[in-house]
VOGU-3710 file (C-alpha; in Angstrom, 3 decimals, decimal comma):
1> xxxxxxxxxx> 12,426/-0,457/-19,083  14,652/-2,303/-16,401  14,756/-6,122/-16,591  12,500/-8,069/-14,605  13,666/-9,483/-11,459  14,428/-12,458/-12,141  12,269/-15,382/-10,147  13,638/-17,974/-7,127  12,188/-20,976/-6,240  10,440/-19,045/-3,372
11> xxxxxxxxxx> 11,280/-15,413/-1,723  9,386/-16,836/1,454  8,979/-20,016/2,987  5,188/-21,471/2,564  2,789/-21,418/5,106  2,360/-24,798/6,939  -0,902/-24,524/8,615  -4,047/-25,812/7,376  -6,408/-22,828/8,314  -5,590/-18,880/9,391
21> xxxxxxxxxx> -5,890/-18,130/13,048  -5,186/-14,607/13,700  -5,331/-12,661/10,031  -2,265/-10,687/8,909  -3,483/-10,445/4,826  -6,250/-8,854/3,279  -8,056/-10,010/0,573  -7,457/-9,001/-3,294  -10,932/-7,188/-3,871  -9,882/-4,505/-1,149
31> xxxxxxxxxx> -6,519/-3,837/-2,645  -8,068/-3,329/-6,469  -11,428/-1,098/-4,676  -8,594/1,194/-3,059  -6,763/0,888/-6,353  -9,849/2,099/-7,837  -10,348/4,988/-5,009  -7,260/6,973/-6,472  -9,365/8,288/-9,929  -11,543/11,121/-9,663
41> xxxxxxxxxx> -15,048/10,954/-10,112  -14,848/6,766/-8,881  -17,503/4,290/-7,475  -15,662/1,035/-6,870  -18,162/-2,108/-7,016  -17,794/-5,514/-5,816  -19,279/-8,334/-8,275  -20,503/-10,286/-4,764  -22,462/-10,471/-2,235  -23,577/-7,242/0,397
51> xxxxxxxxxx> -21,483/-8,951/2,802  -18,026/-8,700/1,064  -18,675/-5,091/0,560  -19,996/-3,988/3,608  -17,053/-5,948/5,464  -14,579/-3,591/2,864  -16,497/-0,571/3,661  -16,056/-0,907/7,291  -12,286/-1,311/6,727  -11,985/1,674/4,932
61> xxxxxxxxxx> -14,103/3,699/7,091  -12,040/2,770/10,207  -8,435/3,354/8,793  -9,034/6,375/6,677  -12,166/7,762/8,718  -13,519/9,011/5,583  -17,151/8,590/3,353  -16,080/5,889/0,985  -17,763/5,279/-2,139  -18,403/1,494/-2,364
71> xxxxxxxxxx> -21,148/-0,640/-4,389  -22,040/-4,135/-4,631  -23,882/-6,628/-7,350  -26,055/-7,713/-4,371  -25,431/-11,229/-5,525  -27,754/-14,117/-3,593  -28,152/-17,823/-3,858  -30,281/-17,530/-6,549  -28,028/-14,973/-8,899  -24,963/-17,017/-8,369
81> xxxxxxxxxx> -25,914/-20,012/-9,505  -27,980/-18,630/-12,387  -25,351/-15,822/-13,550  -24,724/-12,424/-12,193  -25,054/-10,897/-15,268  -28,276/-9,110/-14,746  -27,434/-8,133/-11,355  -24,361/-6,096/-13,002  -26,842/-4,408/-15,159  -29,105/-3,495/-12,352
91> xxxxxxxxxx> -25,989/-2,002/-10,283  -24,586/-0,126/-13,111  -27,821/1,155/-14,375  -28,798/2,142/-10,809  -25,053/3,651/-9,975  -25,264/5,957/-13,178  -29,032/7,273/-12,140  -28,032/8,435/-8,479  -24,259/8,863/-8,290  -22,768/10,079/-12,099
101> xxxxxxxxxx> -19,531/8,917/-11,524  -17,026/9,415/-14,162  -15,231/6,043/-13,587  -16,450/2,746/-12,133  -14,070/-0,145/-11,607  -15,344/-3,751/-11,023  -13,820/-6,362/-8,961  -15,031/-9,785/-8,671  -14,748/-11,842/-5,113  -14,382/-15,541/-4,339
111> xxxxxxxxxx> -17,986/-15,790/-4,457  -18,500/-14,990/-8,863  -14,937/-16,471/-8,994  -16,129/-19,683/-8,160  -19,355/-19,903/-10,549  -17,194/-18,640/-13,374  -18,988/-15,522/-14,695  -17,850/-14,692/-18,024  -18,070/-10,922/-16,563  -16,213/-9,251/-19,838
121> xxxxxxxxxx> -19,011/-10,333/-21,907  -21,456/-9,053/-19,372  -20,309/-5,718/-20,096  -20,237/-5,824/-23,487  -23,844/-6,651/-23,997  -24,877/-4,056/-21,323  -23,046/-1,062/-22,862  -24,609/-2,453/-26,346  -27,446/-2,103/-24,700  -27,436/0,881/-22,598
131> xxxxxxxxxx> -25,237/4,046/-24,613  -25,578/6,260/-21,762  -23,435/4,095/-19,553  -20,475/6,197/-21,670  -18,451/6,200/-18,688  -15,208/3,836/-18,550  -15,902/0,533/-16,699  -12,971/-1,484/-16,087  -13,376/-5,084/-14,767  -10,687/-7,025/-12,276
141> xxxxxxxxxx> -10,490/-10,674/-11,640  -9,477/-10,482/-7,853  -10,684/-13,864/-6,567  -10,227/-13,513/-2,785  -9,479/-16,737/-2,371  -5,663/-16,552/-3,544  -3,123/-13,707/-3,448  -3,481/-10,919/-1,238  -4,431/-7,041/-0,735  -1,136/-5,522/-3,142
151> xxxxxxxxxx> -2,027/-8,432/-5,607  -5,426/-7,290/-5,768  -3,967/-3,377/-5,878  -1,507/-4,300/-8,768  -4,031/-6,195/-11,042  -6,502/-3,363/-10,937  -3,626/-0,174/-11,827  -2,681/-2,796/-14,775  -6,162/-3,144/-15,932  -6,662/0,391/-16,010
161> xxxxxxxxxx> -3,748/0,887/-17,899  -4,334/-1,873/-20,325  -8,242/0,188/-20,704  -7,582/4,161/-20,349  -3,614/4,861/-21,690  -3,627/6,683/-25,245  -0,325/6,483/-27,171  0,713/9,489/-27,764  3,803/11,771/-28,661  6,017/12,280/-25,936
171> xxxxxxxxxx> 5,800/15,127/-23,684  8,786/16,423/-22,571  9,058/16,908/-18,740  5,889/14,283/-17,909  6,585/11,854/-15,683  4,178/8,873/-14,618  3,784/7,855/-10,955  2,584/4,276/-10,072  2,559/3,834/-6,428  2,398/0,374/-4,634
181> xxxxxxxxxx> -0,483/0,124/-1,675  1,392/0,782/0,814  2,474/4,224/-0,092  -0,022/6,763/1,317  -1,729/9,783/0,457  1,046/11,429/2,592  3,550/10,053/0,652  2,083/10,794/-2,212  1,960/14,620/-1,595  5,506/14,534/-0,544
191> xxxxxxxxxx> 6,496/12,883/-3,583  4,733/15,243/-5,802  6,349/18,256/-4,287  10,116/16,850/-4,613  9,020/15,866/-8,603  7,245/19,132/-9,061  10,609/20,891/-7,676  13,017/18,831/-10,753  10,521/21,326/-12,977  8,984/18,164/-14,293
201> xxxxxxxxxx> 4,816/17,051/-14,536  3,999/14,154/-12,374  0,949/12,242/-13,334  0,061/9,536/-10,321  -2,009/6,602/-10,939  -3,814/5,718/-8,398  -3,776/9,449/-6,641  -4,999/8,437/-3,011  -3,192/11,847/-2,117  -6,658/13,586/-3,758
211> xxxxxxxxxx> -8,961/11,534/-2,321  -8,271/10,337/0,919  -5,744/12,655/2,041  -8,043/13,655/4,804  -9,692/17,110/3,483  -13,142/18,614/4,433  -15,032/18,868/1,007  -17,310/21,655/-0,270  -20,028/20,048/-1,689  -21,298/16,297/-0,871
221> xxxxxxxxxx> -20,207/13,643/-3,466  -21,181/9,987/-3,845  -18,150/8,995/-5,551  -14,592/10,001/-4,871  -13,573/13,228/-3,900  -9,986/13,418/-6,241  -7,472/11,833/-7,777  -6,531/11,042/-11,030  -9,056/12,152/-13,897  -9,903/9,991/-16,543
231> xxxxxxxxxx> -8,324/12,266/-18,715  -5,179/12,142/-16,916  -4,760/8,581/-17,107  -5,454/8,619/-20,844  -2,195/11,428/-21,303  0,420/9,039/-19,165  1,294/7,647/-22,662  2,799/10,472/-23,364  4,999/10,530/-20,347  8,750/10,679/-20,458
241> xxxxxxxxxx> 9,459/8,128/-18,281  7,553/6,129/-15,436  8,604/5,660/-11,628  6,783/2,628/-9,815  7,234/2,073/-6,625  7,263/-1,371/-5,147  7,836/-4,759/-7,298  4,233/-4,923/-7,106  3,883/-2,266/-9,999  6,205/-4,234/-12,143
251> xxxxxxxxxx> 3,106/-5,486/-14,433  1,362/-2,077/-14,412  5,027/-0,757/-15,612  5,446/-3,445/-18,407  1,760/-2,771/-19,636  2,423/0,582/-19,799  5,510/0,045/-21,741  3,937/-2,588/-24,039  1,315/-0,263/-24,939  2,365/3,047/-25,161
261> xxxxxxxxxx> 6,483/2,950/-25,560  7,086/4,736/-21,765  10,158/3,492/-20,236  10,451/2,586/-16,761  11,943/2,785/-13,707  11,410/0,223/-10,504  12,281/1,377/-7,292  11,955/-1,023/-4,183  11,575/1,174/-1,727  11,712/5,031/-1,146
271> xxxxxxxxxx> 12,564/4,822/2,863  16,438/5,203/3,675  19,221/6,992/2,904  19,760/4,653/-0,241  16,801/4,130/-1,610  16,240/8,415/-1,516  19,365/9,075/-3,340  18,376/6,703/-6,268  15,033/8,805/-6,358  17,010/12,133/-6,214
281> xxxxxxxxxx> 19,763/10,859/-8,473  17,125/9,729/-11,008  14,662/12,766/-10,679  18,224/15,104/-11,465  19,278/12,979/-14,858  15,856/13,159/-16,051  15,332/16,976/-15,520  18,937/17,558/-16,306  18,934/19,939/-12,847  21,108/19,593/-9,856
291> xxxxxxxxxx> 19,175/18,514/-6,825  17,851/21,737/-5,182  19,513/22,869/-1,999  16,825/22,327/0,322  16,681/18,932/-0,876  20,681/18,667/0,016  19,803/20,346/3,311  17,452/17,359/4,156  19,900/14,689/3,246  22,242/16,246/5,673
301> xxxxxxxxxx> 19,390/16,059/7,975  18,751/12,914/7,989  22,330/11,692/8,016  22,757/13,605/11,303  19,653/11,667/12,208  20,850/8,630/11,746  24,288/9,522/13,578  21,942/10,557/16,499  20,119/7,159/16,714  22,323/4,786/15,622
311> xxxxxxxxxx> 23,379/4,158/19,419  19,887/3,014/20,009  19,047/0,824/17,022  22,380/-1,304/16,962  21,654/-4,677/17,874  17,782/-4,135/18,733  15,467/-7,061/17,556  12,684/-6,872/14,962  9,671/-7,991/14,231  7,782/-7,269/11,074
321> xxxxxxxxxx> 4,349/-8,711/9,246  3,027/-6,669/6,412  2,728/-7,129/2,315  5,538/-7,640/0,879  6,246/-3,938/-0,349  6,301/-2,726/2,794  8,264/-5,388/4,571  10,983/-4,772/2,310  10,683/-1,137/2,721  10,870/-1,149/6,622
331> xxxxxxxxxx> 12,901/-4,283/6,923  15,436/-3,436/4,590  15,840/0,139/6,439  15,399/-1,131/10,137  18,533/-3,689/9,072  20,314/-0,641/7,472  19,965/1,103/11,098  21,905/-1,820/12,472  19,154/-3,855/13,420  18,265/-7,694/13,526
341> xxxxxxxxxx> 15,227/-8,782/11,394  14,287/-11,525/13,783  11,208/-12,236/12,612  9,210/-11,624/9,192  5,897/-12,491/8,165  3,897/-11,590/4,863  0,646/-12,273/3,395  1,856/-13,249/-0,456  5,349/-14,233/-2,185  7,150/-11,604/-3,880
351> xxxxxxxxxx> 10,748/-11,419/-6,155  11,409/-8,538/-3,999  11,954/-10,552/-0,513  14,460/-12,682/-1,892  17,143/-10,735/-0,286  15,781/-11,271/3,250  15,146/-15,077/3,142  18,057/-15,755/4,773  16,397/-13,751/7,476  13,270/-16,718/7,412
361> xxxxxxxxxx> 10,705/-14,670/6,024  7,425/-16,928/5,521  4,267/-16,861/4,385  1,699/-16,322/7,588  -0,530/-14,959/10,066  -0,450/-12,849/13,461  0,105/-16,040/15,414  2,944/-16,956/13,099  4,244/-13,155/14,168  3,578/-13,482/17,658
371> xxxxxxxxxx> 5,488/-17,176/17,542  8,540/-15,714/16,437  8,414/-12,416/17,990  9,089/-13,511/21,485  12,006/-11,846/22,853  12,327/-8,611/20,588  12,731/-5,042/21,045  9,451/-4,113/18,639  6,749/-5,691/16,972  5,572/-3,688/14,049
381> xxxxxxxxxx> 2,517/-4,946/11,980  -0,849/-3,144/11,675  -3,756/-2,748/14,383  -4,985/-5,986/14,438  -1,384/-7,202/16,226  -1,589/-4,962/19,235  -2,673/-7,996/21,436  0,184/-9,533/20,150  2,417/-7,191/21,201  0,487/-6,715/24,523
391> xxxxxxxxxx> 1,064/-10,508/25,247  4,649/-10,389/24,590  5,441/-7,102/26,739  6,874/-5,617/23,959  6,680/-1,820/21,753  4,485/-1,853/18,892  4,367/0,398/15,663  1,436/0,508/13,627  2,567/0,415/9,950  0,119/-1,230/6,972
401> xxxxxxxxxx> -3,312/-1,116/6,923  -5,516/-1,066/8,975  -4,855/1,072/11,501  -8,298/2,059/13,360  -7,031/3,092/16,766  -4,485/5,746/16,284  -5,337/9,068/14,069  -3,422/10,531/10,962  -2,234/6,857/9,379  -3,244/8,402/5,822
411> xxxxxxxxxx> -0,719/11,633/6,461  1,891/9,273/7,463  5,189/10,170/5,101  8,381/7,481/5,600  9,765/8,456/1,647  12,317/10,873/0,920  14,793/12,190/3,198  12,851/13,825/5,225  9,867/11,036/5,345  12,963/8,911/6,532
421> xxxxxxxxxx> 14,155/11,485/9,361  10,534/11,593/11,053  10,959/7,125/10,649  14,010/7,544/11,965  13,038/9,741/15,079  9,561/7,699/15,552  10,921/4,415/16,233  14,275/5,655/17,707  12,048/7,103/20,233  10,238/4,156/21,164
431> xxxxxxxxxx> 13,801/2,029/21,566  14,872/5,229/23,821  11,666/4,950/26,005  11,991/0,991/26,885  15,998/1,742/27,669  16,350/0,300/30,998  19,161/2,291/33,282  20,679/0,294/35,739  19,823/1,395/39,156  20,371/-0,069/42,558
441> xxxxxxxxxx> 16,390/0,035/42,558  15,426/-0,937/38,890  15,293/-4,768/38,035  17,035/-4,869/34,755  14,923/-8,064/33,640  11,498/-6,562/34,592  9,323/-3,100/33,853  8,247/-3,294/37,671  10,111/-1,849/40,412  10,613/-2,874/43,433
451> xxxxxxx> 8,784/-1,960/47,214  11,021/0,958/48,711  12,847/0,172/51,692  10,909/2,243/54,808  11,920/3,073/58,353  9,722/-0,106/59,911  12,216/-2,358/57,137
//
C-alpha cells in the first residue's frame, strides 16, 4: 500500500463566519445512506428523527429521479432522551417483515449523536434476541453536525469493510474498486469496461453503477435494485490489488489492507490526460497486457481535444465549490487546460487540496462562492448555485450533487480518456458560446446590443 499523504497544518483556510447562509455541504448521514445504496439487496436507515430522512429522501429523489430505499428509527422527544434502543428494534424488526433486504446499513444523525446511544450494543442484544435478523447490519457514526457528505461516504465503505471482507487466498486477476462520492454510476460503468478489457475481475464497493444507473426494473423492489452483493464484498479479500479513487478512500484502503493483506493503490483523480495514463499505466503492469488499441485511439482523441480547445480555456477564470474529491478533480484539470482557479470553496479539509492552497481554497458556503466569483468566466458548483451564477452574469456547470434541474447527472462520465474528451468539449463549449466578437455594433463590456441606427436617425 502507498504511504499516506502526509498531513499540513490545513489544506484550506477555515471558515470565518459564525452561521451558514447559502449551503454548499451536505451532511455525513447522506454520504454513508448513498454509501450504503451501492450493495444489492440494501435498505439504508437513519438512527433519527422522520425529518432527517425524509429531507435525504427528497435529495435523492430529485438528483437521481429514482425510488430510493430509505428508513428511519422514528426517533421523538420521548425516545431520545430515554434511548433509541427500542426504536432500532422496532425498525429492524419491521424492515425484515415487509422489505427482506439482504443488507441494512445504519447511520446515526446529530440528533442520537448528541444523547450518546451506545448503538453497537443495541445491536448486539437485538440479534441475541431476534436470530432471524441473519442479515448483515452495519452501524456508522455520521454525526451531522461535523464533517461533510464524502466524510460520511468514506466512514460507511470502511465500516463495511471492517464487517463483510473475508481473508482469503489471492485470486489472481481480481481487482477491488473503491470509488469516492463523487464518481457516478456513469463512471462507474466506464471504469468497469476499461478494467474488464486488461482481462482482469473488478469488484466495486459501493456499485452505484447497479443501482442507480437509471434502468427500468422488472419486478418492484423495496430495497436496492443492484450493486454489490454481500457475497461480493466478502471475496474482495482475495483481490490482487485495490484502486480507490479519491483521498477520501484512503481509510477504506488501509482497512482493507489491515485486514485482509490487499495492497493498494490511491489515485486522486481519474479526469485529465495525467491522471488517465496512471490508470492505464497501472491497469497494463497489473494484467501484464499492453493497453488495447482502442484505448490508444482515445488518448489520441483526447489530445487532439485538448489541442482544439486550448485557444479557449487559456487564461479563462474559475470558479469551483464542491467536496474536496471533486474540486481537486476538476480544479486540478481546468488549471491543466490553462486556466486560473480564481476561486475555490469546499465543504470539509482534505490532504488532497494541499496543492491548490496557494490558489486560497477555504472552507465555505455559496455566498463565500458567489463573493469570490465576481468577475469569472464560469461558476461551477451544483444546483443550488444557479442564482449565484444568475446574479453574477456568468456560465454555470452543474457538477456535485445535487443536481435537480437538468436530466442524466447519474450517466455523467468525466474519467478516462474519453470521460475527459466529452469534459473537455462540454465546458469548452460554454467558453466558445460567451466569446464576444468585436463588432462595430457589439459592446464588448455588455451581453446587450445596441438600438440599430434607422432612416428617421
Amino acid at each position: 500500500m502507498t504511504a499516506p499523504v502526509p498531513l499540513c497544518d490545513r489544506a484550506t483556510a477555515p471558515a470565518t463566519k459564525a452561521c451558514t447562509v447559502n449551503p454548499l455541504k451536505m451532511s455525513q448521514p447522506l454520504g454513508a445512506a448513498l454509501a450504503f445504496l451501492g450493495i444489492a439487496g440494501s435498505m439504508p436507515v437513519f438512527h433519527g428523527s422522520q425529518g432527517c430522512t425524509a429531507f435525504g429522501l427528497v435529495l435523492f429523489v430529485r438528483h437521481f429521479r429514482e425510488s430510493i430505499p430509505l428508513q428511519t428509527t422514528a426517533m421523538n422527544e420521548v425516545t431520545t432522551i430515554l434511548g433509541g434502543g427500542e426504536n432500532i428494534e422496532k425498525a429492524l424488526l419491521n424492515i425484515h417483515k415487509r422489505a427482506q433486504p439482504a443488507f441494512i446499513g445504519i447511520a446515526s444523525t446529530g440528533l442520537t449523536e448528541t444523547k450518546g446511544d451506545d448503538v453497537a450494543g443495541d445491536l448486539r442484544r437485538i440479534k441475541a434476541g431476534h436470530p432471524e435478523l441473519g442479515m448483515p447490519i452495519v452501524y456508522v457514526s455520521t454525526p451531522d453536525y461535523e464533517g461533510a457528505f464524502q466524510d460520511g461516504w468514506a466512514k460507511a465503505v470502511t465500516a463495511i469493510v471492517d464487517s463483510l471482507v473475508v481473508p482469503d487466498a489471492t485470486v489472481k486477476g481480481q481487482v477491488a474498486i473503491l470509488p469516492g462520492c463523487h464518481v457516478t454510476p456513469g463512471d462507474i460503468a466506464a471504469l468497469r469496461d476499461i478494467v474488464t478489457d486488461f482481462g482482469l475481475s473488478p469488484i466495486f464497493l459501493p456499485d452505484l453503477s447497479g443501482s442507480l444507473d437509471g434502468h427500468v426494473p422488472g419486478d418492484f423492489s423495496p430495497t436496492s435494485l443492484g450493486g454489490a452483493t454481500v457475497g461480493e464484498i466478502a471475496r474482495i479479500g482475495a483481490s490482487e490489488m485495490a484502486l480507490a479513487i479519491g483521498e477520501q478512500m484512503r481509510p477504506a484502503a488501509r482497512a482493507l489492507a489491515e485486514k485482509a493483506g490487499v495492497p493498494a493503490r490511491i489515485f486522486k483523480s481519474l479526469t485529465g490526460l495525467g491522471p488517465a495514463d496512471d490508470l492505464f499505466a497501472s491497469l497494463s503492469a497489473l494484467s501484464g497486457r499492453p493497453v488495447p488499441d482502442k484505448y490508444r485511439r482515445e488518448r489520441s482523441q483526447l489530445v487532439d481535444a485538448m489541442l482544439d480547445a486550448h485557444f479557449f480555456f487559456g487564461g479563462k477564470r474559475v470558479a469551483i465549490g464542491a467536496e474536496p474529491d471533486l474540486l481537486w478533480a476538476v480544479g486540478a484539470w481546468c488549471k491543466d487546460m490553462g486556466c486560473e482557479l480564481a476561486a475555490a470553496v469546499t465543504t470539509t479539509d482534505s490532504p488532497v487540496l494541499a496543492p491548490l492552497a496557494a490558489d486560497g481554497v477555504r472552507l465555505g458556503d455559496l455566498e463565500d462562492l458567489e463573493a469570490q466569483a465576481g468577475g469569472c468566466d464560469l461558476l461551477i458548483t451544483h444546483s443550488h448555485g444557479r442564482q449565484a451564477a444568475q446574479r453574477l452574469g456568468i456560465p454555470f456547470l452543474r457538477m456535485g450533487l445535487p443536481i435537480f434541474d437538468r436530466l442524466g447527472a447519474a450517466a455523467r462520465v468525466i474519467v478516462g480518456y474519453r470521460g475527459t474528451r466529452d469534459l473537455v468539449f462540454e465546458v469548452g463549449n460554454i467558453f466558445l458560446a460567451n466569446t464576444h466578437e468585436l463588432r462595430p455594433d457589439h459592446d464588448p463590456l455588455s451581453d446587450h446590443h445596441p438600438p440599430s441606427f434607422t432612416a428617421e436617425a
